[in-house]
Structure formats: C-alpha cells, structure tokens
N, C-alpha and C positions, 0 to 999 in steps of 0.2 A: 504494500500500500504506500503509495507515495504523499508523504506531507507536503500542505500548502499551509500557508500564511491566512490565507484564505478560511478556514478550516481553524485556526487558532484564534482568528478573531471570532467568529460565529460561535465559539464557546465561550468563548469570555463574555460576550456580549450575552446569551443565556445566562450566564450565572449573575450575573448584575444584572439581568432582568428577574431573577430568581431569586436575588437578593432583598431587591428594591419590594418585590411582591410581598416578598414576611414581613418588610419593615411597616408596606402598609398595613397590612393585616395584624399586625401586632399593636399598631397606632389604634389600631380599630376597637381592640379587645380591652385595650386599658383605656380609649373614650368611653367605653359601656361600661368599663370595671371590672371586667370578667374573671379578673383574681379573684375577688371576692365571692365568687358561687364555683371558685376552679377545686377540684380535687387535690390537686398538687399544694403540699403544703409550703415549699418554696415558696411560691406565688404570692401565699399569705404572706409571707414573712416579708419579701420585698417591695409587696404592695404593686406588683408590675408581672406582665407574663413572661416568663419565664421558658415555657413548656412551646410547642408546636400551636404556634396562634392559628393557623389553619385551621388545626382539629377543635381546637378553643372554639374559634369565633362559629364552625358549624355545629359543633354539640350545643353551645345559648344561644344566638341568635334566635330563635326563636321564643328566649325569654327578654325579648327586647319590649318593651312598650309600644304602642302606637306613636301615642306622646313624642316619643322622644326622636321617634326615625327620622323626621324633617329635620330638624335642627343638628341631628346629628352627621344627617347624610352630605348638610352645608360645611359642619368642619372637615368633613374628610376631603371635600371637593375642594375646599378652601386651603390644604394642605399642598392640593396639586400648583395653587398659585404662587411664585415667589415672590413676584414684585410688590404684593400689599405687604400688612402686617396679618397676622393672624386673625384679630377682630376686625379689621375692615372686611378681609377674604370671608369670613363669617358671614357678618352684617351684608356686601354683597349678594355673596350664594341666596340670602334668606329674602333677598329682595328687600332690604331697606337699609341699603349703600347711603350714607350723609349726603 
C-alpha cells in the first residue's frame, strides 16, 4: 500500500472533527448538568463529565425539560459563534439581540 500525504491529512482532519464533536457534546451535558443524574461517581465529584458525553447526553436527554430546550439549544448555537461574547450569541440565537 503506498502512503500519501493525502491520506495523513484526511485523518487528522477526522480526528479533530472527532475531537471537536465530544467537546461539543460534552458542553452539552454539563449545560443540562448531566453529572448530577450520571452514575459515575467521578462526575459527582468534579461537578463536570467526565465519562463518554455521547452515551451521557443519549441515556438523559430525554430527561430534559420542555422549558429549557429553546434556551438551551441558543447557547449551544451561540457556542458555534466566535465573534460575539457569549450573552450576546445567547440573546441573538433567542431573538432578542440589543
């Protein structure tokens, strides 16, 4: 099998896309809190997830609120922005940008 360059990059670029994914997903599980209803006692202890946010965020998600989906679905979106701050990216997503 002959190596390319080509080929080195297309996995690095997967695994920083594979990276980037937990981190969202990990964002995700400690905006809902998900330590606090996780089995893993770590979790408790650091107040943060710890374990495979993937498995995390699909075993609760479905103990998410109504309430709270809108609101929270604008910070995660609001993550994806850099050029604001946090609460403007918020207050945008949520439609009431100053």
């Amino acid at each position: 099998m002959k190596f390319s360059f080509t080929d080195l990059r297309d996995s690095r670029t997967r695994e920083r896309e594979s990276r980037r994914a937990t981190s969202r997903r990990r964002f995700q599980c400690n905006l809902f809190e998900f330590w606090r209803r996780c089995r893993r006692v770590r979790c408790h202890r650091e107040r943060t997830c710890v374990g495979d946010p993937h498995a995390c965020f699909d075993r609760l998600r479905a103990t998410i609120p109504p309430a709270h989906k809108d609101p929270s679905r604008a910070a995660i979106l609001a993550r994806s922005n850099a050029d604001m701050s946090m609460t403007e990216q918020i207050l945008d997503a949520l439609g009431m940008s100053r």
